[in-house]
Backbone of each chain as ProteinMPNN parsed JSONL, in Angstrom:
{"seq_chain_A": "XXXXXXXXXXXXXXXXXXXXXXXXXXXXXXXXXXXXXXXXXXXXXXXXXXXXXXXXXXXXXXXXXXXXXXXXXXXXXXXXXXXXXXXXXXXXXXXXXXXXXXXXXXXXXXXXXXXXXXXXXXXXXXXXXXXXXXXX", "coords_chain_A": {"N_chain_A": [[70.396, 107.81, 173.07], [69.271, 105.233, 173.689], [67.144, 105.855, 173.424], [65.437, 105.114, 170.983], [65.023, 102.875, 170.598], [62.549, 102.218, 171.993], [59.635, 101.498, 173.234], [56.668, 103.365, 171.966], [54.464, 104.043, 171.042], [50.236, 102.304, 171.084], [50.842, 100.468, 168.665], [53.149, 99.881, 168.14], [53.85, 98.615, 171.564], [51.824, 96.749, 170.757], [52.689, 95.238, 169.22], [55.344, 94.407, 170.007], [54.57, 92.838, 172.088], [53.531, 90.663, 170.584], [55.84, 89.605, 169.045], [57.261, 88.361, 171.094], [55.51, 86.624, 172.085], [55.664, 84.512, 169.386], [58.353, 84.459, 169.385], [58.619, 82.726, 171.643], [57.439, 80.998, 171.341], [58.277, 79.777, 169.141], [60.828, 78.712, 169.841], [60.052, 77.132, 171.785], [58.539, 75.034, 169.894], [60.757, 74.587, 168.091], [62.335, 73.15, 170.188], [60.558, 70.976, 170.599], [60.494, 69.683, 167.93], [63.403, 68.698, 167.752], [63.813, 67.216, 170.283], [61.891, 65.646, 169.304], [62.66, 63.909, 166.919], [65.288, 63.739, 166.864], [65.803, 62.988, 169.83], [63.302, 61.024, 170.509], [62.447, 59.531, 168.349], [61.376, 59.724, 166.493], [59.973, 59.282, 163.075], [60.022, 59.462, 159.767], [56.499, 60.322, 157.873], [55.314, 61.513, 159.69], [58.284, 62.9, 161.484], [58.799, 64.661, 159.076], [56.435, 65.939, 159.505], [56.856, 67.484, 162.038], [59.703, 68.737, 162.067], [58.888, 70.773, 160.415], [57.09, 72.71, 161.97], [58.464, 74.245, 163.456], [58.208, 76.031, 161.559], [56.066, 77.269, 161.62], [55.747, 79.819, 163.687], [57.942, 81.304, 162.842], [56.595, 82.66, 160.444], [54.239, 83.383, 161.529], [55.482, 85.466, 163.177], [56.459, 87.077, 160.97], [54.28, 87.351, 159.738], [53.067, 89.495, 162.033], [54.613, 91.451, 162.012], [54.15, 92.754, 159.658], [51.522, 93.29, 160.074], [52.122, 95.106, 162.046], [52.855, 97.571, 160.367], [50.857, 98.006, 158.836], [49.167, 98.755, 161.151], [50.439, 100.735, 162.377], [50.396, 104.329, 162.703], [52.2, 106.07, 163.146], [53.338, 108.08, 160.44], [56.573, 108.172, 160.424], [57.555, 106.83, 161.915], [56.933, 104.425, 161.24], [58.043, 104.718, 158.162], [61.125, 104.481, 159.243], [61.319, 101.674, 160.204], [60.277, 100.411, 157.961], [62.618, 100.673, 155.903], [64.568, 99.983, 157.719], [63.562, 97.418, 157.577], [64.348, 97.085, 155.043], [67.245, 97.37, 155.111], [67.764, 95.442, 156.223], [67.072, 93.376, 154.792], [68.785, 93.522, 153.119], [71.268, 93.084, 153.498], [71.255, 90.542, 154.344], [70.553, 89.094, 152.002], [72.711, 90.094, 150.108], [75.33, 89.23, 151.898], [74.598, 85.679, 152.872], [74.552, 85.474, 149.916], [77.297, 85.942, 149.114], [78.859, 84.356, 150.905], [77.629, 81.751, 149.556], [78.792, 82.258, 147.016], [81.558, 81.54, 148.32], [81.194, 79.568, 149.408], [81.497, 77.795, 147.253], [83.454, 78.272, 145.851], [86.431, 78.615, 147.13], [85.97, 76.714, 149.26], [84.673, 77.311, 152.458], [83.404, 77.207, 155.116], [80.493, 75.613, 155.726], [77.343, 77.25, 155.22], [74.304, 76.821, 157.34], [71.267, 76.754, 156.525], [69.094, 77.565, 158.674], [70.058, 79.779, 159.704], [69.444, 81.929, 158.225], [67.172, 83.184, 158.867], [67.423, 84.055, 161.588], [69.802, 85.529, 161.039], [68.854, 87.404, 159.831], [67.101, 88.77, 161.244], [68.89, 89.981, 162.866], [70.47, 91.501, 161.547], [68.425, 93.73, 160.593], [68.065, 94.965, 163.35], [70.454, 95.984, 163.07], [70.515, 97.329, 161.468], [68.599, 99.571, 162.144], [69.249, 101.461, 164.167], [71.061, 103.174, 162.432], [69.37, 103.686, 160.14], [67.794, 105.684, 161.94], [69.795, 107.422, 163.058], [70.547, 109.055, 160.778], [68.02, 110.968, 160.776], [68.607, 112.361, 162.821]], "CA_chain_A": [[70.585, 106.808, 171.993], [68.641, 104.308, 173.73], [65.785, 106.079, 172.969], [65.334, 105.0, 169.443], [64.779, 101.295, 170.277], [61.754, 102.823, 173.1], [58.112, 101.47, 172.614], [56.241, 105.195, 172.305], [52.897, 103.812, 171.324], [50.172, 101.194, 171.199], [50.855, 99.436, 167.965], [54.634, 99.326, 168.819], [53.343, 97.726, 172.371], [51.147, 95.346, 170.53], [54.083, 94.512, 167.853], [56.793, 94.051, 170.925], [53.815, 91.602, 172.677], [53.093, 89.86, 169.602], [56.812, 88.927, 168.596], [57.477, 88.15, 172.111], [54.942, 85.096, 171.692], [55.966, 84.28, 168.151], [59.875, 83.928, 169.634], [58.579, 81.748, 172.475], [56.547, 79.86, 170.283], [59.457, 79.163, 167.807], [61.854, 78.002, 170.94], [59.155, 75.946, 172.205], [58.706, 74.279, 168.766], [61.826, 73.921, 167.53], [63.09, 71.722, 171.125], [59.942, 70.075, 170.251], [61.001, 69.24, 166.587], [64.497, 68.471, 168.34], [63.647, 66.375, 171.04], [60.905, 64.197, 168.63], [63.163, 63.38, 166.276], [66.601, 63.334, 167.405], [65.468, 61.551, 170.625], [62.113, 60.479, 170.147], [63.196, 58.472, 167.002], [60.091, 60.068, 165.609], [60.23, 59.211, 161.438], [58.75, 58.855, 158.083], [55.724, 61.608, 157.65], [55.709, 62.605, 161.12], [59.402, 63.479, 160.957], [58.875, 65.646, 158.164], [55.586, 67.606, 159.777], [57.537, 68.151, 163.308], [60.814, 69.645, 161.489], [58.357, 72.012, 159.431], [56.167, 73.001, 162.582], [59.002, 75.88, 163.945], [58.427, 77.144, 161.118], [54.958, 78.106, 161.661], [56.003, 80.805, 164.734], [58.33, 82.542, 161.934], [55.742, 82.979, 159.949], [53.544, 84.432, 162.329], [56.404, 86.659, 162.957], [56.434, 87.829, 159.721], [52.616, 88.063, 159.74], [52.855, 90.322, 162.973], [55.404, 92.515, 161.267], [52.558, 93.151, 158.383], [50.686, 93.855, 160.861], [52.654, 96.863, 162.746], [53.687, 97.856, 159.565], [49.589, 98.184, 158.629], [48.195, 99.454, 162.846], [51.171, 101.968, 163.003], [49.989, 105.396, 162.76], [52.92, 107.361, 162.86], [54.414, 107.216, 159.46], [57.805, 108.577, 160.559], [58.048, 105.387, 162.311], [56.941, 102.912, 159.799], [59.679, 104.563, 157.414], [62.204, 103.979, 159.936], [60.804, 100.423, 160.34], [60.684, 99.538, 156.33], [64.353, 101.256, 155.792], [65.625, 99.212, 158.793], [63.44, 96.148, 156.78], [65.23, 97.007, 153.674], [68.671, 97.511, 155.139], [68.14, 93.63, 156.988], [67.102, 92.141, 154.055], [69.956, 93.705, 151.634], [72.228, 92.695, 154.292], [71.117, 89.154, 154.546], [70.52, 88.231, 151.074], [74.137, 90.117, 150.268], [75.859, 88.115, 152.466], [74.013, 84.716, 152.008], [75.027, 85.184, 148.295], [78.698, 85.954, 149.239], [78.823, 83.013, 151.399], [77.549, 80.812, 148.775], [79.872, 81.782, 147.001], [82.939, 81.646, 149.053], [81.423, 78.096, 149.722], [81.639, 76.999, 145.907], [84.96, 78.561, 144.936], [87.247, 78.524, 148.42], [85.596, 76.08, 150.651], [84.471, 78.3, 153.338], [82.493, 76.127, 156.138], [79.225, 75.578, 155.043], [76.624, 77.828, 156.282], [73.141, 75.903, 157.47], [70.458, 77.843, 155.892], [68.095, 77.354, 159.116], [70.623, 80.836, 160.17], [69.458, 83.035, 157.298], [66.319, 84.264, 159.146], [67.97, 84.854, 162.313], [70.829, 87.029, 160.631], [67.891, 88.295, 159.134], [66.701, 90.377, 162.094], [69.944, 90.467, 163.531], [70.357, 92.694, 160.375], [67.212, 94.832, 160.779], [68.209, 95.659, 164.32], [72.15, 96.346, 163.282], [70.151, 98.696, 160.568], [67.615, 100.435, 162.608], [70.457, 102.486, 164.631], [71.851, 103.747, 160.585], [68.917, 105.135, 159.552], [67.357, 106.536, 162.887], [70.758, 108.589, 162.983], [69.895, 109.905, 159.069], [67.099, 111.813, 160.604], [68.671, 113.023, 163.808]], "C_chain_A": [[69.63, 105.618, 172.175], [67.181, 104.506, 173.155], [64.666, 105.619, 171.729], [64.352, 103.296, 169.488], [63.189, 101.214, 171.437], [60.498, 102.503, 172.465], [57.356, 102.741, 172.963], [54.455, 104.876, 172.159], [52.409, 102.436, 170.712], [50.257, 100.262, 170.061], [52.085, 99.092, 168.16], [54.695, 98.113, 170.206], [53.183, 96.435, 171.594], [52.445, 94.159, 169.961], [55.225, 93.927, 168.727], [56.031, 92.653, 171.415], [54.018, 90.379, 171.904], [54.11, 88.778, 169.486], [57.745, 88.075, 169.699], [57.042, 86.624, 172.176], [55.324, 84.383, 170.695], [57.787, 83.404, 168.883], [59.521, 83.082, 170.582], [58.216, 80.52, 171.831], [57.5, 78.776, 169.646], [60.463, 78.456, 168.774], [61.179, 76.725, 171.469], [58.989, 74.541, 171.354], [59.758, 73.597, 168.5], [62.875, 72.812, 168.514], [61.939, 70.61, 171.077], [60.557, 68.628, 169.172], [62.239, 68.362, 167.08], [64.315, 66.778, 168.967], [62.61, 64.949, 170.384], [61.429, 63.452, 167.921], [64.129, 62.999, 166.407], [66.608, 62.223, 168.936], [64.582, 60.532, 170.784], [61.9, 59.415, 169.296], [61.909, 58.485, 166.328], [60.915, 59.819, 163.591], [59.42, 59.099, 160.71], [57.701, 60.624, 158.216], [56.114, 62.506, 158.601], [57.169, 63.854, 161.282], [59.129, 64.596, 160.278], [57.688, 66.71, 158.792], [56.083, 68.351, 160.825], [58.749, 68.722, 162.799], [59.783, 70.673, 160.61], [57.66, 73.008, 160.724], [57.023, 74.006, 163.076], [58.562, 77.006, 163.24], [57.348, 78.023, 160.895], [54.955, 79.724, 162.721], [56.687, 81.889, 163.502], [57.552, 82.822, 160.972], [54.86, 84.023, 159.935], [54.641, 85.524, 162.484], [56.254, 87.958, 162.211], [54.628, 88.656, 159.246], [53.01, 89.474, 160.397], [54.013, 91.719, 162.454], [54.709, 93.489, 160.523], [52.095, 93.817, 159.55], [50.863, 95.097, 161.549], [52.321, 97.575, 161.787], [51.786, 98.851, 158.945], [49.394, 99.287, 160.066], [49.022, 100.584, 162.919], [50.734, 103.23, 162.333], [50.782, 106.359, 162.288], [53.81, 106.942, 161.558], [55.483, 107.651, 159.415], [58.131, 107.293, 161.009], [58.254, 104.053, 161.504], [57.768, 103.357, 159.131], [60.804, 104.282, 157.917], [62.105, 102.411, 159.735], [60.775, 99.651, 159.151], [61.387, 99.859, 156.141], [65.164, 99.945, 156.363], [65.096, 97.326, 157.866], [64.418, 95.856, 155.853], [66.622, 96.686, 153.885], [68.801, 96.436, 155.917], [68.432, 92.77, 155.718], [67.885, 92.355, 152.936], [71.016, 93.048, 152.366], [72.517, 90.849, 154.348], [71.254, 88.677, 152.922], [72.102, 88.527, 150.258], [75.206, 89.217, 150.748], [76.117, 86.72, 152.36], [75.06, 84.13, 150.543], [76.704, 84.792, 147.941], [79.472, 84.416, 149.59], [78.853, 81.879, 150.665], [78.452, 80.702, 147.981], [81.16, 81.012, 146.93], [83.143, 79.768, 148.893], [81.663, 76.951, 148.122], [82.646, 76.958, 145.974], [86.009, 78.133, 145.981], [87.169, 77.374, 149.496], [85.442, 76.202, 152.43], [83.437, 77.009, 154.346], [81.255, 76.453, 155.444], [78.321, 76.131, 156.006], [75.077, 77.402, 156.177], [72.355, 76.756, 157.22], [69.513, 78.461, 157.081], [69.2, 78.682, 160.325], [70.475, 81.741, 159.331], [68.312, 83.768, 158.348], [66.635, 84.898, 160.372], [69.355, 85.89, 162.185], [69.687, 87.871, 159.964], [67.364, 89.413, 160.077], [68.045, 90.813, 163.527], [70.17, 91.787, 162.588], [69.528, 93.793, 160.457], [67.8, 95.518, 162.074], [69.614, 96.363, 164.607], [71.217, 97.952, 162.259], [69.263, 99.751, 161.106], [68.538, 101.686, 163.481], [70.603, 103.865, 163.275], [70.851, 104.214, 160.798], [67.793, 105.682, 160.655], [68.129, 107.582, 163.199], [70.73, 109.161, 161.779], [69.592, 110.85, 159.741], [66.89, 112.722, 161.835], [68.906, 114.717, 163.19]], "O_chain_A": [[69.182, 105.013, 171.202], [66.38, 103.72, 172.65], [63.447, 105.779, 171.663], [63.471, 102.814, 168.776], [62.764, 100.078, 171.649], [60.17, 103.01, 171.393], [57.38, 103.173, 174.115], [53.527, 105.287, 172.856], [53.124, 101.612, 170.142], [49.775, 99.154, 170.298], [52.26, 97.894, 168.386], [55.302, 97.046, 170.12], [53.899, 95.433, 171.609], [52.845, 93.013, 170.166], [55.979, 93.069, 168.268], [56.568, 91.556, 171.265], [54.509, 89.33, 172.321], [53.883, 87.578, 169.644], [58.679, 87.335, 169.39], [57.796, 85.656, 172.278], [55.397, 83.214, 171.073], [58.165, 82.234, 168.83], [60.376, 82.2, 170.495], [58.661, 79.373, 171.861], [57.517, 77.546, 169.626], [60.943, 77.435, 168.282], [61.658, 75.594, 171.55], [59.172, 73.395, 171.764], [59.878, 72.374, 168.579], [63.736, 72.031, 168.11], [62.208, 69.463, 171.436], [60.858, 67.448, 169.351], [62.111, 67.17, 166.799], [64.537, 65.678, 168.461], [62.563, 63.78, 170.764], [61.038, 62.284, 167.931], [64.268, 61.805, 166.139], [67.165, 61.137, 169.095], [64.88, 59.384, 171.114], [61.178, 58.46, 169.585], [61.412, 57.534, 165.724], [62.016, 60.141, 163.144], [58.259, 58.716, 160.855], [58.149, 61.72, 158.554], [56.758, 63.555, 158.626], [57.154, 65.084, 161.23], [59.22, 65.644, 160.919], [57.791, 67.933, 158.703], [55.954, 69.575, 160.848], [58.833, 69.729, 163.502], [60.472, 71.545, 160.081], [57.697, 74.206, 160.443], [56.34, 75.017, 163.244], [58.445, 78.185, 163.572], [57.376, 79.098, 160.296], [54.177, 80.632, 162.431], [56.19, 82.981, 163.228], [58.186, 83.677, 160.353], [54.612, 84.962, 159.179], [54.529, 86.515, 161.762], [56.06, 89.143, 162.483], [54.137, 89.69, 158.793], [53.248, 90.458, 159.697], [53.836, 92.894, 162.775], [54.67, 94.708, 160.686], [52.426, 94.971, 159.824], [50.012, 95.98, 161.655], [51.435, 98.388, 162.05], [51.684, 100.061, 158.744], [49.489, 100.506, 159.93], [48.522, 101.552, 163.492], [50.726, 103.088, 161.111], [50.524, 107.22, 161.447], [54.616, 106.018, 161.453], [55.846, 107.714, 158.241], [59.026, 106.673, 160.435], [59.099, 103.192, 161.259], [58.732, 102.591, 159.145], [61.645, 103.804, 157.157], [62.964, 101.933, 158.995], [61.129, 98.472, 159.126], [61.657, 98.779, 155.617], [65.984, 99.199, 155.828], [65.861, 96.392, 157.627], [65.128, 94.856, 155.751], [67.234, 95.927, 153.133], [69.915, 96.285, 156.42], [69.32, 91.953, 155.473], [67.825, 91.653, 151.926], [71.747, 92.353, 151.659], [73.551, 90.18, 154.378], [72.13, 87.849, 152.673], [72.723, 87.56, 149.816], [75.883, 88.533, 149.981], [77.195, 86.263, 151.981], [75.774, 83.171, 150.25], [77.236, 84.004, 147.159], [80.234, 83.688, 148.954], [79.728, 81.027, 150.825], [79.074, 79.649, 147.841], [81.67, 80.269, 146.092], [84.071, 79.014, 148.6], [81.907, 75.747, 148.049], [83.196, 75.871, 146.151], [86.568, 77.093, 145.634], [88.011, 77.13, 150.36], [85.901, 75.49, 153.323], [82.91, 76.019, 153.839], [81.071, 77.425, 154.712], [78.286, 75.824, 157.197], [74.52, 77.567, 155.092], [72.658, 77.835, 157.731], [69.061, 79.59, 156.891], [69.134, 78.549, 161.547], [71.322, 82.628, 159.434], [68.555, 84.935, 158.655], [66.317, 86.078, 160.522], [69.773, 86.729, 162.983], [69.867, 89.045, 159.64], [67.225, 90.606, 159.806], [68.069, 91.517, 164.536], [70.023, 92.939, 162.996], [70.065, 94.897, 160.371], [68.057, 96.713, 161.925], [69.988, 96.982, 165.603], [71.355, 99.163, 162.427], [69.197, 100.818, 160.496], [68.283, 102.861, 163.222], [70.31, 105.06, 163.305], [70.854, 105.176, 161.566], [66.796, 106.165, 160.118], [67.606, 108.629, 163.58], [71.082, 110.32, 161.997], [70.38, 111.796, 159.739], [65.938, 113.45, 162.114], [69.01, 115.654, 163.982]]}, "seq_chain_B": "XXXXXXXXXXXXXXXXXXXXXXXXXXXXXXXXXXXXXXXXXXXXXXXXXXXXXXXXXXXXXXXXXXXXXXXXXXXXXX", "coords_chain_B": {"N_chain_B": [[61.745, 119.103, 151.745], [60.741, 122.721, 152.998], [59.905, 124.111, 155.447], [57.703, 126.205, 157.709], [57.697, 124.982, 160.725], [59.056, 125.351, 163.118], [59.162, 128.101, 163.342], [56.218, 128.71, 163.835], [55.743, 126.66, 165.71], [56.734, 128.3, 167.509], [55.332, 130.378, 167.994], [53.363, 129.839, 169.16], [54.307, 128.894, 171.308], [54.903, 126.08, 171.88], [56.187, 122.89, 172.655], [57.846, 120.454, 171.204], [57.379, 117.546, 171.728], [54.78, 118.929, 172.879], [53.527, 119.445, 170.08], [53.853, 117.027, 168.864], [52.161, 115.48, 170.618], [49.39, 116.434, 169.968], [49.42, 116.184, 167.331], [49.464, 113.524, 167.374], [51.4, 112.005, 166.83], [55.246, 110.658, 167.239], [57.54, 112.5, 168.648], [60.47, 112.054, 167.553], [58.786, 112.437, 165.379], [58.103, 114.895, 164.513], [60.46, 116.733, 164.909], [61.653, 115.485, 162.334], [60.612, 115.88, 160.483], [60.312, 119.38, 160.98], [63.125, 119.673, 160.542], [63.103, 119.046, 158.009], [64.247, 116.717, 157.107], [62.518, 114.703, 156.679], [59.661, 114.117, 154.959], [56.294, 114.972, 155.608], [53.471, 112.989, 154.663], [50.39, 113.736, 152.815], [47.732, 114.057, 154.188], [49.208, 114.089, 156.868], [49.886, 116.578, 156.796], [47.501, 117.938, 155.901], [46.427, 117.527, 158.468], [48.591, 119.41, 160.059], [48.104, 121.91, 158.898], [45.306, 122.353, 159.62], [45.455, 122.43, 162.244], [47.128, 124.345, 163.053], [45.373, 126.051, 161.915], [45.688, 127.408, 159.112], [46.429, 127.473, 155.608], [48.211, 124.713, 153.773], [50.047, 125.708, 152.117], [50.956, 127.702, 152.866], [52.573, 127.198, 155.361], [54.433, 124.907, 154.193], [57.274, 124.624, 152.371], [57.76, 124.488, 148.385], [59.62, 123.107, 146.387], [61.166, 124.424, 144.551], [62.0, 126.136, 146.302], [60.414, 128.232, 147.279], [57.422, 129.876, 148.994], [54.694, 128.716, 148.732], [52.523, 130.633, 148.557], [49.026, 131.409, 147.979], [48.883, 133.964, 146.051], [51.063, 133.415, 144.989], [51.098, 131.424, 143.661], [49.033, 132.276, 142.163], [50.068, 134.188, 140.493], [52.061, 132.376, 138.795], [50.019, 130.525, 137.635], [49.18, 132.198, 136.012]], "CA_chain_B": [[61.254, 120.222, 152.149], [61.53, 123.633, 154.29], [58.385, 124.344, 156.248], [57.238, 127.222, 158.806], [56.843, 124.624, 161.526], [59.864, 125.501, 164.096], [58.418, 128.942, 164.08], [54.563, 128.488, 163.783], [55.524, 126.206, 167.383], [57.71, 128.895, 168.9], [54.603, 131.557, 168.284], [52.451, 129.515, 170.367], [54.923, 128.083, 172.733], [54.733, 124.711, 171.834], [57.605, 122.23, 172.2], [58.27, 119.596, 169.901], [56.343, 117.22, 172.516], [53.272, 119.181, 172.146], [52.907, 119.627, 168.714], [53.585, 115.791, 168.662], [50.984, 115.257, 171.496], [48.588, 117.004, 169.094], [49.361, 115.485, 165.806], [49.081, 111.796, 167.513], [52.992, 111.222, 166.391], [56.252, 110.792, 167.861], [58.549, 113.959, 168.84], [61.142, 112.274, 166.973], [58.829, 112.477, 163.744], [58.215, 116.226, 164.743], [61.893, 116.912, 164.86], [62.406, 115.399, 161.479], [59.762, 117.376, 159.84], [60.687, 120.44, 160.997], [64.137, 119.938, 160.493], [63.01, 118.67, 156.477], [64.606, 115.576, 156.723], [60.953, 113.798, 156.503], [58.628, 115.045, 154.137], [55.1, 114.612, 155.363], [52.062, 112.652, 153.771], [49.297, 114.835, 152.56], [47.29, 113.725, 155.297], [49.662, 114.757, 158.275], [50.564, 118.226, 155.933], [45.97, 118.496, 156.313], [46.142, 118.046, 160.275], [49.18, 120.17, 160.796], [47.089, 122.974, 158.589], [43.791, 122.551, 160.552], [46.207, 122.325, 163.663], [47.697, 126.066, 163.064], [44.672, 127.059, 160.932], [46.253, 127.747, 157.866], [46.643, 126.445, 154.318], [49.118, 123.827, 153.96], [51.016, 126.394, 151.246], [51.447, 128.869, 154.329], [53.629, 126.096, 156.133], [55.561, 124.364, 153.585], [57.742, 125.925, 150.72], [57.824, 123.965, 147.53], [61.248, 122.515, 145.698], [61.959, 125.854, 144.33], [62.823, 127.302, 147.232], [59.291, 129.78, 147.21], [56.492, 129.288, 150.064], [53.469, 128.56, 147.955], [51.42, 131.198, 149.128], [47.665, 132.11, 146.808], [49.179, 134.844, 145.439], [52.797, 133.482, 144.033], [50.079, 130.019, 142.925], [48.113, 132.581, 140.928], [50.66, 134.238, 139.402], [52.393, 130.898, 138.215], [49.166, 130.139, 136.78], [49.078, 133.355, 134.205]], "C_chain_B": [[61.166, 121.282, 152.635], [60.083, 123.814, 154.399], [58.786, 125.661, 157.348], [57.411, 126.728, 160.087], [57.428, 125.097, 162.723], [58.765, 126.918, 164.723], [56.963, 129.182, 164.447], [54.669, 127.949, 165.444], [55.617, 127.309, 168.326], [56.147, 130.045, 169.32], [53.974, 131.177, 169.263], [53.292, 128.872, 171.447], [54.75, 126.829, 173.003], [55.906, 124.08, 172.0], [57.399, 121.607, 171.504], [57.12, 118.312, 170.599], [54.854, 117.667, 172.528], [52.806, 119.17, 171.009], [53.022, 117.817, 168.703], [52.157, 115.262, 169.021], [49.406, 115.174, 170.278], [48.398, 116.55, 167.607], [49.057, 113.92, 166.011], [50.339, 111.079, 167.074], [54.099, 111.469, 167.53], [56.759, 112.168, 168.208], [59.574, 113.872, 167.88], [60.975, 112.813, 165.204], [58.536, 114.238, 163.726], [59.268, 116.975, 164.093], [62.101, 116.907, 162.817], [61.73, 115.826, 160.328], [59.988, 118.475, 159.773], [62.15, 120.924, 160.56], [64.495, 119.661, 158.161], [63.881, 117.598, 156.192], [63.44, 114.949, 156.159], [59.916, 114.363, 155.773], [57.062, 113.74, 154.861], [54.244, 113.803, 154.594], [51.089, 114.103, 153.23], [48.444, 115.022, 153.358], [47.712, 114.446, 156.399], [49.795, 116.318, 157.553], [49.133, 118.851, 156.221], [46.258, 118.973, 157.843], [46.894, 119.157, 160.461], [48.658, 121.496, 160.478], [46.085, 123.496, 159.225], [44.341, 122.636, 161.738], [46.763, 123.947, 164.259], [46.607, 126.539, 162.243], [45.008, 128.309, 159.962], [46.742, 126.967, 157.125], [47.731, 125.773, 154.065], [50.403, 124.94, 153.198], [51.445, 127.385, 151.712], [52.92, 127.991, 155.345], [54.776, 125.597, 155.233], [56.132, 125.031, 152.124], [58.174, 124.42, 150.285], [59.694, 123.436, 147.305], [61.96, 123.63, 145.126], [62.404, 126.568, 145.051], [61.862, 128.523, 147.62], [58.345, 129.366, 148.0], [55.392, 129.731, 148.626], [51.761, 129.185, 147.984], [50.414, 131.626, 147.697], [48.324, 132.696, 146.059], [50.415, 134.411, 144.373], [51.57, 132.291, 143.229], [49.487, 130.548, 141.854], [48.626, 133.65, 140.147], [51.648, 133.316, 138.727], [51.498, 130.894, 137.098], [49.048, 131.148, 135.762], [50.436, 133.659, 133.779]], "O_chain_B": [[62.094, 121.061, 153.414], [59.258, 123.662, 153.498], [59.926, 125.976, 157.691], [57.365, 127.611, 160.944], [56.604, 125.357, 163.599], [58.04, 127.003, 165.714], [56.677, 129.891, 165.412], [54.006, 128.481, 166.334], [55.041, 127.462, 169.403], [55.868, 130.432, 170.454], [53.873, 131.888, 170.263], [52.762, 128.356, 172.43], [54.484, 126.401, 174.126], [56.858, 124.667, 171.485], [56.517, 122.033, 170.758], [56.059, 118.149, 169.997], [53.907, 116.932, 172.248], [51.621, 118.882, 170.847], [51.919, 117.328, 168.46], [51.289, 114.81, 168.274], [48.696, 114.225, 169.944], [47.37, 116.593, 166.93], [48.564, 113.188, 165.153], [50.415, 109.856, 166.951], [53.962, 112.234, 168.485], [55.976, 113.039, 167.829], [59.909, 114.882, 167.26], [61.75, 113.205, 164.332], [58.873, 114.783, 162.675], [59.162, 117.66, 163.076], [62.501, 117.847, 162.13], [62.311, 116.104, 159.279], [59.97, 118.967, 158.645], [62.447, 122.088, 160.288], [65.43, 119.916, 157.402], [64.302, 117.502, 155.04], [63.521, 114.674, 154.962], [59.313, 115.283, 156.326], [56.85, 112.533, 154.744], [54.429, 114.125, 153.421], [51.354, 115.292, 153.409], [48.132, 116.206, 153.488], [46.991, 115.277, 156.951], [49.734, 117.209, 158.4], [49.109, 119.994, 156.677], [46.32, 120.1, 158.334], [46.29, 120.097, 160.978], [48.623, 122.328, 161.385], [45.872, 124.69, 159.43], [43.504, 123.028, 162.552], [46.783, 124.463, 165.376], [46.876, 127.629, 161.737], [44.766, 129.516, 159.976], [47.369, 125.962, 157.462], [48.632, 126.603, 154.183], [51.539, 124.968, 153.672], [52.295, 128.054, 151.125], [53.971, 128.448, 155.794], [55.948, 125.854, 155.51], [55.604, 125.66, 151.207], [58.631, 123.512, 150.978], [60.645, 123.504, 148.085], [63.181, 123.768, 145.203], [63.109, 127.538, 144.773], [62.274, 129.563, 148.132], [58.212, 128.154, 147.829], [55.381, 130.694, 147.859], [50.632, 128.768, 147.721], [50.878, 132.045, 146.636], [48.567, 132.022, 145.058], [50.649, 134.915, 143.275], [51.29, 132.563, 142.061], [49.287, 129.927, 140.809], [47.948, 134.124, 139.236], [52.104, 133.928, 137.761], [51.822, 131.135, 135.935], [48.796, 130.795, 134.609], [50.631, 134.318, 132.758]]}, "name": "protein", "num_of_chains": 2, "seq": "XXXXXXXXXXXXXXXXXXXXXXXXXXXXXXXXXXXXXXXXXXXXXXXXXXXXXXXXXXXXXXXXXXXXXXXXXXXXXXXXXXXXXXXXXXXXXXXXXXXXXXXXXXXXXXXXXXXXXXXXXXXXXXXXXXXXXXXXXXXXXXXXXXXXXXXXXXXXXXXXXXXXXXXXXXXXXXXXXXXXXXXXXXXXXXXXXXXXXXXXXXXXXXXXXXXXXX"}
């Protein structure tokens, strides 16, 4: 079972490297952003370019995604890989929507938006399991 | 799809691993080829042709259920 989630070749490598930097990047940033503003008593423009600057790492992310999605070879994989896309981002924007919602009509806690993109590949990686078992 | 490929391997004694090896893909996309979950490109359907040297319509049978060999192709056509 574990097998599924197994880097087999080198654009998978590159793509594991890539997002590896991208997630450091974005941790790095965002205690930046954190620490400038919340303690720093950074404000005014500044403020506003250091809260935007995490969001250059998810970006890249998303670049480097393109990018597998392009270098990968085997296209049994890449359909696994845009499926498992599809079945994140039906999941997320589903949800999301529900949420919103819940939060109009019921008064459901309010959910901070700056958690959509990490349910976002929490999603992809709950979906990549689903349809790698399809095609067992 | 239904394809030839299980037995086309077994003639030569290939596993699922080699014929991967050889195509430059996974085992699992092997598997899910042979098993017709995965329908091929046109591309991988060329290599695996030039790979067993024989015409792609020797390997894979059509939606009807009929291997697409010359002969059934050219009576279709009249």
């Amino acid at each position: 079972m574990l097998s599924m989630f197994c880097v087999s070749n080198p654009a998978q490598r590159r793509y594991v490297s890539r997002m590896f930097w991208a997630g450091g990047l974005c941790i790095a940033l965002s205690l930046g952003a954190v620490l400038g503003i919340r303690h720093g008593h950074v404000t005014g423009v500044p403020a506003y370019l250091l809260g935007v600057l995490p969001a250059a790492p998810i970006v890249l992310a998303l670049l480097v995604t393109g990018a597998y999605l392009v270098e990968e070879k085997d296209e049994f994989q890449r359909n696994l890989y845009i499926q498992a896309l599809l079945g994140g981002m039906a999941l997320t924007l589903s949800l999301t929507t529900v949420w919103g919602n819940l939060e109009d009509l019921v008064r459901v806690p309010h959910l901070d938006l700056i958690w959509v993109y990490p349910l976002f590949w929490i999603f992809v990686v709950a979906a990549y399991p689903v349809v790698w078992l399809r095609y067992r | 799809m239904k394809n030839r490929l299980r037995v086309l391997r077994a003639e030569r004694e290939w596993s699922q691993a080699d014929l991967a090896k050889r195509l430059e893909v996974s085992r699992q996309s092997v598997n899910a080829i042979e098993t017709g979950k995965f329908d091929p490109s046109l591309p991988l359907a060329f290599r695996l042709a030039r790979l067993f040297e024989m015409p792609i319509e020797e390997i894979f049978e059509d939606e009807d259920g009929m291997l697409l060999t010359t002969e059934n192709t050219e009576s279709r056509e009249n």
